[in-house]
N, C-alpha and C positions, 0 to 999 in steps of 0.2 A: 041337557046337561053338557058340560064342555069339560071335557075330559084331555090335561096336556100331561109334559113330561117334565115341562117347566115347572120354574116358580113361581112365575107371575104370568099373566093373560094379557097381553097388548089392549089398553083401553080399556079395560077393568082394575077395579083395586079390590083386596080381597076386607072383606069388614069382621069377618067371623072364621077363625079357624074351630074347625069342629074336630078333629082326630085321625087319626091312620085308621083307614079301612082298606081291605081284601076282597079278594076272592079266588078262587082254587079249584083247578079241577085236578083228578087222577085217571088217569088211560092206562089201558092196555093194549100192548098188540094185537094184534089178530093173526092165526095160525094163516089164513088164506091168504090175507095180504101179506105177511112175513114170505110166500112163496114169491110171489110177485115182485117183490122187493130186492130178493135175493136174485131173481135174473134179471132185474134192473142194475143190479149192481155188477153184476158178469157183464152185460153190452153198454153199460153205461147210459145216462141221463137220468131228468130227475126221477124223485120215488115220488107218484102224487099221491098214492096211496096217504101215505107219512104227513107230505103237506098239506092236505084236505085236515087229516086228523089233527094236525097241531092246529090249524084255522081254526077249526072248529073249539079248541079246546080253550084257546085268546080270548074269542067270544064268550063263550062259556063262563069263563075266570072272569072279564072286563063286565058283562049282565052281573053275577055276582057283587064285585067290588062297586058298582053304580046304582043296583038294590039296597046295599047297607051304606052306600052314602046317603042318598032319601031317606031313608028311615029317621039318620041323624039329623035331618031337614039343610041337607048342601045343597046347593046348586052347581056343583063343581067339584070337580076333583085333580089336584096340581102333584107335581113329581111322581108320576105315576112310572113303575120302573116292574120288569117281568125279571119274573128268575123260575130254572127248570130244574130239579131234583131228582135222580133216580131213587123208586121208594122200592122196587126189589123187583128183581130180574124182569125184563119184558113191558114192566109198569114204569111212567114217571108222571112228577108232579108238576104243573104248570100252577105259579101264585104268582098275581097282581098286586100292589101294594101303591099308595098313595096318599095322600093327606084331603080330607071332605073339608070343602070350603064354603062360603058362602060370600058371592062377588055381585058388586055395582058396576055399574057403566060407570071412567071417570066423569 
């Protein structure tokens, strides 16, 4: 499945738009890693803790939103665009969004 951000796929033309489909994960902190965090932030550099956890949570979201493309029988999925949400203290939301397509080779 070829998964962009675009609208269009270099060398493909799309034949079938099927719909906006998602997917979503929600996280929380972790009291251990918030410790680790918090003296990353006193001596400085990154926190991987935090970036491990958002990687993970991309993935997550993009498996999601590329299971309910299939379903819809895409092969594709174009304008694919992330957004983060805080859903209550310590917790946020990471959702994928895109439109399932279904594309030829020109």
């Amino acid at each position: 499945m070829i998964i962009v951000t675009t609208e269009s796929i270099a060398g493909h033309r799309v034949v079938r738009t099927l719909g906006l489909v998602r997917g979503n994960t929600i996280r929380a902190r972790h009291v251990g890693k918030d410790i680790l965090a918090a003296f990353r932030n006193i001596v400085g550099g990154e926190i991987s803790e935090y970036t491990k956890m958002m990687a993970e949570s991309r993935e997550q979201s993009l498996d999601r939103m590329m299971s309910e493309a299939r379903e819809l029988g895409a092969n594709s999925v174009i304008n694919v665009r992330f957004t983060t949400s805080m859903v209550m203290q310590g917790a946020a939301e990471l959702l994928v969004t895109g439109t399932a397509v279904v594309i030829e080779k020109n």
